[in-house]
N, C-alpha and C positions, 0 to 999 in steps of 0.2 A: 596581196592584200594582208592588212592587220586583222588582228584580231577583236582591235576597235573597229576597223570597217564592213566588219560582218556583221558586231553588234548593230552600227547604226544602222547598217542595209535592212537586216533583221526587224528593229525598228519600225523602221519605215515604211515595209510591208503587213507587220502584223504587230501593233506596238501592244495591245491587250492580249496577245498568246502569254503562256508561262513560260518564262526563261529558266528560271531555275527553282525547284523544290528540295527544299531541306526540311530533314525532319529535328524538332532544338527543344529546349526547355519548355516552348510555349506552345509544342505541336505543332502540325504541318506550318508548315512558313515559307510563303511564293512572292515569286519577283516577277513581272511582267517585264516585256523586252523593255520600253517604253520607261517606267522604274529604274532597271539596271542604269539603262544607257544615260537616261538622269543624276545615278549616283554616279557613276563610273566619268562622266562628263563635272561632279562638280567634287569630283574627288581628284580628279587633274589640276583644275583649276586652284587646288589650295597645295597640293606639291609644289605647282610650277610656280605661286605666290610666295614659296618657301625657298626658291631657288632650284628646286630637282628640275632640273631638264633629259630631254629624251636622251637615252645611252648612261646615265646614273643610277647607281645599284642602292634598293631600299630595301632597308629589313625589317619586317614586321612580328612583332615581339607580339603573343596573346596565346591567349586559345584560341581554336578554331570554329568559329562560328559562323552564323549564315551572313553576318555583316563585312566578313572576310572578302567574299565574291567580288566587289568593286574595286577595290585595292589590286586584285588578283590582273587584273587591267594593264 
């Protein structure tokens, strides 16, 4: 299993738990499985529109923020 197919299993089973807390500029800041798996799902969708397909190396240029998580996918 990937580690996309734990998200969506995850998902699936409990899509309002909290998947991830981070603490950022604007204080506590959560992502529900449900959330993630949505960003994380249309944040592929605009790689693979870009041509990245699976086995292609991306580098991701910023600081490190709680917006980072989807990407991290």
């Amino acid at each position: 299993m990937t580690f996309l197919d734990h998200l969506v299993s995850h998902s699936r089973v409990r899509p309002n738990k909290v998947a991830i807390e981070f603490l950022g500029d604007n204080g506590r800041e959560t992502l529900t499985y449900a959330r993630l798996e949505d960003r994380v799902l249309r944040t592929m969708a605009l790689l693979q529109a870009s041509g990245i397909r699976p086995g292609d190396r991306v580098a991701v240029d910023g600081t490190y923020r709680f917006e980072f998580h989807p990407q991290a996918y």
